[in-house]
PDB file of the backbone (N, CA, C, O) and the ligand in Angstrom, with CONECT records:
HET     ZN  A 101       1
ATOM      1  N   UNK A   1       0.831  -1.204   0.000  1.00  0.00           N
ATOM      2  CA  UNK A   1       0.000   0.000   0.000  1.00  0.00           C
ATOM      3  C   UNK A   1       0.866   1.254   0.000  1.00  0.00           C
ATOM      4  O   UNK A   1       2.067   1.359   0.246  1.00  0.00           O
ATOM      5  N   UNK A   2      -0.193   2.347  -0.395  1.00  0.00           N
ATOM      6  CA  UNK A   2       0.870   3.621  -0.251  1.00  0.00           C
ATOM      7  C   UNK A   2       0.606   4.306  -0.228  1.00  0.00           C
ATOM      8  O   UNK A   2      -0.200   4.651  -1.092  1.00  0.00           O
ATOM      9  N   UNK A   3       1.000   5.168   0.743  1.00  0.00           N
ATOM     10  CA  UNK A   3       0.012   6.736   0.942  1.00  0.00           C
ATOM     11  C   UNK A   3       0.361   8.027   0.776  1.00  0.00           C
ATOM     12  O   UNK A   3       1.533   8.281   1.055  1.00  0.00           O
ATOM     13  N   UNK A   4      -0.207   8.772   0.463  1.00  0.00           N
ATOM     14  CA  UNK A   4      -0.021   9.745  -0.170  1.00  0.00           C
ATOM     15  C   UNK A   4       0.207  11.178   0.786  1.00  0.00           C
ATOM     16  O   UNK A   4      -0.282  11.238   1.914  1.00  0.00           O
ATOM     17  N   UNK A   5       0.738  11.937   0.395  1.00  0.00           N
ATOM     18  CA  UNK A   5       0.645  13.278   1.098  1.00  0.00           C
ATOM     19  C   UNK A   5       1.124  14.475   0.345  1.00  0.00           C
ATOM     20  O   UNK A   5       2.004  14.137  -0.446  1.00  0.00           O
ATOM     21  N   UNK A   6       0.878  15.678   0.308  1.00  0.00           N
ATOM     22  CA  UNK A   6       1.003  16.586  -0.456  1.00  0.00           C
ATOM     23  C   UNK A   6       2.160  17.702  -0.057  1.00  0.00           C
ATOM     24  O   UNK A   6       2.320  18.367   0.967  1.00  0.00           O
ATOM     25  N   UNK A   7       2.908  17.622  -1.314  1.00  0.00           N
ATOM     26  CA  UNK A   7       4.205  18.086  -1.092  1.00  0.00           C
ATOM     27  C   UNK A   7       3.976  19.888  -0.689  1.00  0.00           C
ATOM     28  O   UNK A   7       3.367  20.607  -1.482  1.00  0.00           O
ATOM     29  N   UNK A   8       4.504  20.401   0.520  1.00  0.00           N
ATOM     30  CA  UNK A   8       4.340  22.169   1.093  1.00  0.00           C
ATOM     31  C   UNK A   8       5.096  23.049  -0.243  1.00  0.00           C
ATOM     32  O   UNK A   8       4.942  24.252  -0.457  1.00  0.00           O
ATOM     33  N   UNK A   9       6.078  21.942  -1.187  1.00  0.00           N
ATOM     34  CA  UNK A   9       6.605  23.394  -1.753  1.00  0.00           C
ATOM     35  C   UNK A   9       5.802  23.386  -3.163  1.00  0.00           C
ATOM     36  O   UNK A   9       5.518  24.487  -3.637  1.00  0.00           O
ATOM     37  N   UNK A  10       5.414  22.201  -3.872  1.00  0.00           N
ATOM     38  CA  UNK A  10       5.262  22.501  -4.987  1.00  0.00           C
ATOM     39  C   UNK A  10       3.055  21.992  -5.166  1.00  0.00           C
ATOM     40  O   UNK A  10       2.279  22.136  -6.110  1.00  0.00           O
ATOM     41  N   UNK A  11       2.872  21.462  -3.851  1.00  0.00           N
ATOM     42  CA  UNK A  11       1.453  21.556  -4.033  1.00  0.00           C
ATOM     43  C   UNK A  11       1.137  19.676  -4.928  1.00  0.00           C
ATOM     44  O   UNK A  11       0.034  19.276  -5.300  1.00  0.00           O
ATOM     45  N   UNK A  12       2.310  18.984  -5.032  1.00  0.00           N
ATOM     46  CA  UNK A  12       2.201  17.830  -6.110  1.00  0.00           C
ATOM     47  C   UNK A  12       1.913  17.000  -4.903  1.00  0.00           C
ATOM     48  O   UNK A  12       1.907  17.469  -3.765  1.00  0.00           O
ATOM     49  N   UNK A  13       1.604  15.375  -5.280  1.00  0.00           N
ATOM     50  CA  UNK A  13       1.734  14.793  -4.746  1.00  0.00           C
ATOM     51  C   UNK A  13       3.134  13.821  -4.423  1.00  0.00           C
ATOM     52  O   UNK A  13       4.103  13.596  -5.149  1.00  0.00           O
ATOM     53  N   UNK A  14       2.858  13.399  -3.189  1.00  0.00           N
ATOM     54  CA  UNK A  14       4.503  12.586  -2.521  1.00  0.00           C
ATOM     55  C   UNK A  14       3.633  11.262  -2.168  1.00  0.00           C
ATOM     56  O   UNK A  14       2.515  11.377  -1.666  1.00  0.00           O
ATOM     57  N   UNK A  15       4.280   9.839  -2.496  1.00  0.00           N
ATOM     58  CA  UNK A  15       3.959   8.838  -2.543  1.00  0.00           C
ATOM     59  C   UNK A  15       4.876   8.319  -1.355  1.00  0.00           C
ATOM     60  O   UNK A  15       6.001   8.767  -1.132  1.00  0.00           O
ATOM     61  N   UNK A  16       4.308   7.402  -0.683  1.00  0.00           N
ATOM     62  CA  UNK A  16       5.465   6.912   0.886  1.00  0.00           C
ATOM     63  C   UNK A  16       4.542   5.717   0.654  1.00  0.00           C
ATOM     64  O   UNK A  16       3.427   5.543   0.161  1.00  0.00           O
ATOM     65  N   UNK A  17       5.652   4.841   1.323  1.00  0.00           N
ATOM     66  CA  UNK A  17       4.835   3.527   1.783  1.00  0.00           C
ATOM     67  C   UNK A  17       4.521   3.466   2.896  1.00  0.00           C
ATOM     68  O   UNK A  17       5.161   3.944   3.832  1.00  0.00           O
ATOM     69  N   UNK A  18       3.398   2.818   2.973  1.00  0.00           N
ATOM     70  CA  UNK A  18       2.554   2.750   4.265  1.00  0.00           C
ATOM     71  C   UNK A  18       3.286   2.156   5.942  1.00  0.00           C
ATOM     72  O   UNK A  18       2.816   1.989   7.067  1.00  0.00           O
ATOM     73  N   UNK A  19       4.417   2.015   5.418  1.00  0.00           N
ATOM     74  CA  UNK A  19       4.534   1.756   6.956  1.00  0.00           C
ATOM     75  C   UNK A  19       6.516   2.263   7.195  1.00  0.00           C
ATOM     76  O   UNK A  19       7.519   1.782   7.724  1.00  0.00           O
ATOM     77  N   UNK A  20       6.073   3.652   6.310  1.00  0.00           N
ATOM     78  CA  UNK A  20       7.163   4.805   6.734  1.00  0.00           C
ATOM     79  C   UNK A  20       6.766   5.332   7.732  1.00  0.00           C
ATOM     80  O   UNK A  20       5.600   5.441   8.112  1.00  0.00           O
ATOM     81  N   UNK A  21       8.329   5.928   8.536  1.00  0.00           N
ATOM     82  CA  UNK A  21       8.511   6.068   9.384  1.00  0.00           C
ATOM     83  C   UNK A  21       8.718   7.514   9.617  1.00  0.00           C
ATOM     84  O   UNK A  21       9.143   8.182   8.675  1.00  0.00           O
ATOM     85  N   UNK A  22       8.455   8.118  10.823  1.00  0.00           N
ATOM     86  CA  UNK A  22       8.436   9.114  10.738  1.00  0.00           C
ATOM     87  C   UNK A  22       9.640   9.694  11.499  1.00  0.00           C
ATOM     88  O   UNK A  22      10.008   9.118  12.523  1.00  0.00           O
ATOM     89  N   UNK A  23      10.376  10.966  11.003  1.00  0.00           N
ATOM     90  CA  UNK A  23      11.847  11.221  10.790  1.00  0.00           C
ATOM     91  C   UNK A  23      12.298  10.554   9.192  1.00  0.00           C
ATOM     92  O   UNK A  23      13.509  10.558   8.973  1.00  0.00           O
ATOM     93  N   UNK A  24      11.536  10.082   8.262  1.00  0.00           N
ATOM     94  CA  UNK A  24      12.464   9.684   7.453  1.00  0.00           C
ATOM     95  C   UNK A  24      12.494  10.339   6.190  1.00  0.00           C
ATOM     96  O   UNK A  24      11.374  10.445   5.691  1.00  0.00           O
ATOM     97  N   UNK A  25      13.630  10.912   5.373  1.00  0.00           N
ATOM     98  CA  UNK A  25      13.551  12.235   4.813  1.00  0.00           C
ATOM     99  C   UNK A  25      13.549  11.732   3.036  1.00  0.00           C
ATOM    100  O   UNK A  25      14.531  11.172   2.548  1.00  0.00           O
ATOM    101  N   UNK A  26      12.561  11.978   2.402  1.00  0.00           N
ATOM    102  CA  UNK A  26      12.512  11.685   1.001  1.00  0.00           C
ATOM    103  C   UNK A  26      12.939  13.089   0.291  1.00  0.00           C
ATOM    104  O   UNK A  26      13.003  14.151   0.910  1.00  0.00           O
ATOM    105  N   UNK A  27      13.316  12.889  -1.572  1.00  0.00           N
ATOM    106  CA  UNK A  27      13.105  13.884  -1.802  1.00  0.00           C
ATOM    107  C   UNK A  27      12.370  13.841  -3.051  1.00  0.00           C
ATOM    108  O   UNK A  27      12.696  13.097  -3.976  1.00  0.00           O
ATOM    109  N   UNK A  28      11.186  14.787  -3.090  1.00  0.00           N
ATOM    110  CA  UNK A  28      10.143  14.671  -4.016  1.00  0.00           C
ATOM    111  C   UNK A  28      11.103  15.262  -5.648  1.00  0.00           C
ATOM    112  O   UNK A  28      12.239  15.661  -5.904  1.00  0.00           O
ATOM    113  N   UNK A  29       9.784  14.992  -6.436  1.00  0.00           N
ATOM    114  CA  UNK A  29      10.116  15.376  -7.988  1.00  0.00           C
ATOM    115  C   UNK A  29      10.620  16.842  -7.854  1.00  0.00           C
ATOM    116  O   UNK A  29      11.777  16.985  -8.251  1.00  0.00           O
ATOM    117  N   UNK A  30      10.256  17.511  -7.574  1.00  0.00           N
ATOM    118  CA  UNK A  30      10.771  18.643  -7.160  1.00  0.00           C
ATOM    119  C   UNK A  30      11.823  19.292  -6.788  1.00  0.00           C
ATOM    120  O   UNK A  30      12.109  20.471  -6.996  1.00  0.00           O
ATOM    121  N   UNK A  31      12.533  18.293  -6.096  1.00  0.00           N
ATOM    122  CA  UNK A  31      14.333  18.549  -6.095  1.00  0.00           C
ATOM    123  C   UNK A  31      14.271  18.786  -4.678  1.00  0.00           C
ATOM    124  O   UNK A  31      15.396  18.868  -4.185  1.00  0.00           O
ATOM    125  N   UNK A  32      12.803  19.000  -3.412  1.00  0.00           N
ATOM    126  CA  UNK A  32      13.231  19.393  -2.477  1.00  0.00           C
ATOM    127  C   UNK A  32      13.509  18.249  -1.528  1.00  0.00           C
ATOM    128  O   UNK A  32      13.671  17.219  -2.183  1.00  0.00           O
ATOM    129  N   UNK A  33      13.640  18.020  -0.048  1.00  0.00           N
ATOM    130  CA  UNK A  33      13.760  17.293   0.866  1.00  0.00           C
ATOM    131  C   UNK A  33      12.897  17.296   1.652  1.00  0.00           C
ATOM    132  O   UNK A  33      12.878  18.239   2.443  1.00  0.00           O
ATOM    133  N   UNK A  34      11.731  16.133   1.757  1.00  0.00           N
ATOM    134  CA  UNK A  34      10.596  16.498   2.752  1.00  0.00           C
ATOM    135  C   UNK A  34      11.061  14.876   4.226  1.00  0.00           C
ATOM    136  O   UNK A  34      11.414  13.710   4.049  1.00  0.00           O
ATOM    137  N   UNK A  35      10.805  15.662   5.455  1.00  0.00           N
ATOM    138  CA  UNK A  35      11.008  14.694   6.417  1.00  0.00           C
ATOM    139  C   UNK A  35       9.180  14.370   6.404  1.00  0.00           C
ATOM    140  O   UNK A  35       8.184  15.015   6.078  1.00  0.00           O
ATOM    141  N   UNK A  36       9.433  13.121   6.910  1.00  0.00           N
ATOM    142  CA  UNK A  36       7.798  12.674   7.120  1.00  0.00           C
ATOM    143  C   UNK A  36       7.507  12.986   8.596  1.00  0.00           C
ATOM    144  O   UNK A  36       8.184  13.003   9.623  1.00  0.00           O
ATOM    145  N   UNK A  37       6.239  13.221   8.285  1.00  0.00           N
ATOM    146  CA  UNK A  37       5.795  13.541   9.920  1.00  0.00           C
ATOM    147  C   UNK A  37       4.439  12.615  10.182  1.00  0.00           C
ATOM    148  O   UNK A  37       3.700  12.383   9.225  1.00  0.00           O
ATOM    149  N   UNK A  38       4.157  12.133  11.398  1.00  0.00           N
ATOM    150  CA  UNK A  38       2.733  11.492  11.585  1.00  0.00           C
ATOM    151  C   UNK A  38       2.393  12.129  12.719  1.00  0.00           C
ATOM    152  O   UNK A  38       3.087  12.273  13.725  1.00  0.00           O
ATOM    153  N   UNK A  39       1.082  12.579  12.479  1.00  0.00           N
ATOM    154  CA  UNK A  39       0.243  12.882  13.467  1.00  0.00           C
ATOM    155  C   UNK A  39      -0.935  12.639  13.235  1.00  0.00           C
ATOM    156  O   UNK A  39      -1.579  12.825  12.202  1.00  0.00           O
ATOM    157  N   UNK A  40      -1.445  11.919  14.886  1.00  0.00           N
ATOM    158  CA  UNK A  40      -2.705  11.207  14.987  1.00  0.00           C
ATOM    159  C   UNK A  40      -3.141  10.287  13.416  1.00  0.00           C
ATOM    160  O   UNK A  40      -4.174  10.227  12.748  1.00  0.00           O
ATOM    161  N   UNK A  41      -1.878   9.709  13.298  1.00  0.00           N
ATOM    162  CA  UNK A  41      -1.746   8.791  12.243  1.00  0.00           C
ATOM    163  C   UNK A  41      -1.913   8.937  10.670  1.00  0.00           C
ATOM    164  O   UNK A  41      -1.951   8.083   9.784  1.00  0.00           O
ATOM    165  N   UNK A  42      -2.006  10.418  10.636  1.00  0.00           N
ATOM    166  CA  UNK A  42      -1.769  10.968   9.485  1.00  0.00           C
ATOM    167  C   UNK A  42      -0.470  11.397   8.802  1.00  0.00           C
ATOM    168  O   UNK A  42       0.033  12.428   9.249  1.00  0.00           O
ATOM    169  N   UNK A  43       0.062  10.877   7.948  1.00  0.00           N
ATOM    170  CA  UNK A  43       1.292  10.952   7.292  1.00  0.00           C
ATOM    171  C   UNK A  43       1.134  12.475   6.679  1.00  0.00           C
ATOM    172  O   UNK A  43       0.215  13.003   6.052  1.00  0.00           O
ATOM    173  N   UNK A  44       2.389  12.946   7.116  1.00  0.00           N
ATOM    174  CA  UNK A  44       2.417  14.623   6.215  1.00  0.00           C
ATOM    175  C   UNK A  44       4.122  14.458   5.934  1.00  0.00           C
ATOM    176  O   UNK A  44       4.900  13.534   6.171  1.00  0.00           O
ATOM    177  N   UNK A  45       4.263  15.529   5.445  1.00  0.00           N
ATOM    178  CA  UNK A  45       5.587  15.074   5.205  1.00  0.00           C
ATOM    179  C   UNK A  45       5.840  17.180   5.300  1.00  0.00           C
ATOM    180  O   UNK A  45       4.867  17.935   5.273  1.00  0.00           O
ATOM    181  N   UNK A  46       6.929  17.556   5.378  1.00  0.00           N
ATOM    182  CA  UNK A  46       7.245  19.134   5.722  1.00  0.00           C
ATOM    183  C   UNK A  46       8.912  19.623   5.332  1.00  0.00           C
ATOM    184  O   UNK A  46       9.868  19.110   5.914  1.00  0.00           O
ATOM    185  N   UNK A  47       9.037  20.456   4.497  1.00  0.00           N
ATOM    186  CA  UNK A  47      10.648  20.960   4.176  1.00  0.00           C
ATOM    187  C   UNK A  47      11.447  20.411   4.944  1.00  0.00           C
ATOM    188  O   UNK A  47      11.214  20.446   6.152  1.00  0.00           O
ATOM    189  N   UNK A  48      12.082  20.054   4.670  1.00  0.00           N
ATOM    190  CA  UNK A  48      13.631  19.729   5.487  1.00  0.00           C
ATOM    191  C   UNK A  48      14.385  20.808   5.881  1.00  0.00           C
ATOM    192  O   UNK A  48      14.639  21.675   5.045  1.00  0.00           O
ATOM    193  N   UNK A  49      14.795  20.909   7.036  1.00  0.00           N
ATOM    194  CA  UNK A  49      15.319  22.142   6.743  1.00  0.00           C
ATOM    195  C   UNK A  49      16.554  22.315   7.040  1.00  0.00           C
ATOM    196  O   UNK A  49      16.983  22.728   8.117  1.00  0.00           O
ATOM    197  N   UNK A  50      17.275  21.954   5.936  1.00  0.00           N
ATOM    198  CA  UNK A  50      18.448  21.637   5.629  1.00  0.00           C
ATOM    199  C   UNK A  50      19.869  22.777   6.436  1.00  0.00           C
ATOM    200  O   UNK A  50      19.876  24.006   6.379  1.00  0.00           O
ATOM    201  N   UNK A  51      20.898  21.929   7.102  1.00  0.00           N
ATOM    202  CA  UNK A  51      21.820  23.025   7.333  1.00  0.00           C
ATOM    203  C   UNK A  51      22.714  23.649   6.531  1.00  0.00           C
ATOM    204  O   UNK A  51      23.601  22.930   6.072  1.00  0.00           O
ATOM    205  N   UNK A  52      22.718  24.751   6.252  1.00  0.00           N
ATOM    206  CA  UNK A  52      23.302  25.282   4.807  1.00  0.00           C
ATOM    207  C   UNK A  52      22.914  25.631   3.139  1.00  0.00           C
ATOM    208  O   UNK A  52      23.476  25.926   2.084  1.00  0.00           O
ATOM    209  N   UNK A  53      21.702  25.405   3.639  1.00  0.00           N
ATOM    210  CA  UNK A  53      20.522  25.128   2.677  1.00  0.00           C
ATOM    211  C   UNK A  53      19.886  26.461   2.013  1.00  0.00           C
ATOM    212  O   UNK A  53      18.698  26.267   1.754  1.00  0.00           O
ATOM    213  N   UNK A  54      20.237  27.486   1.736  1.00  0.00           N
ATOM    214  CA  UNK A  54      19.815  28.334   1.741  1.00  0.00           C
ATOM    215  C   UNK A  54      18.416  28.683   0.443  1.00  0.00           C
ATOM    216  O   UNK A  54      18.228  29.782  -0.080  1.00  0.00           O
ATOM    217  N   UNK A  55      17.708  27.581   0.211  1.00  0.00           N
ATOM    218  CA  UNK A  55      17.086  27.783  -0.802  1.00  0.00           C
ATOM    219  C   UNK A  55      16.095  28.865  -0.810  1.00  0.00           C
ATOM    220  O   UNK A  55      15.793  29.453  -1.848  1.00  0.00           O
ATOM    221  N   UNK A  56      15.485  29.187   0.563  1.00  0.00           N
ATOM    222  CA  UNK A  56      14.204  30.057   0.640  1.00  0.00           C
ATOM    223  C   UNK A  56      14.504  31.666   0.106  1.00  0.00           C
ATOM    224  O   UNK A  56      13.578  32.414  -0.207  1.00  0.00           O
ATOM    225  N   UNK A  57      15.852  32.046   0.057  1.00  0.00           N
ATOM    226  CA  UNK A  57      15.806  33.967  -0.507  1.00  0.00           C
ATOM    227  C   UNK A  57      16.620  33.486  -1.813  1.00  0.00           C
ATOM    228  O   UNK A  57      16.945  34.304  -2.673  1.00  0.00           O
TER     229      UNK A  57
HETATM  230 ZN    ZN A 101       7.381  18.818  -4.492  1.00  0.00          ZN2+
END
């Protein structure tokens, strides 16, 4: 199975398998780095926020 969650930078979807873990850092089509997050058993996934990373300016 595989669940889905919607990527914060580009609005696409991010595909994880269902029994990812949370802390574990993918990186979408997009080129960015999303860590997964679960809460109340909902998979989200959120920027990485990389040290040295200066992508946001
Ligand atoms: Zn993306």
């Amino acid at each position: 199975m595989v669940v889905k969650a919607k990527c914060p930078i580009c609005g696409g979807e991010v595909s994880l398998p269902d029994d990812v873990m949370a802390g574990e850092v993918v990186e979408h089509d997009c080129g960015i780095a999303l860590e997964v997050v679960i809460e109340n058993n909902i998979v989200k996934v959120k920027p990485l926020e990389g040290v040295g990373e200066d992508w946001g300016e």
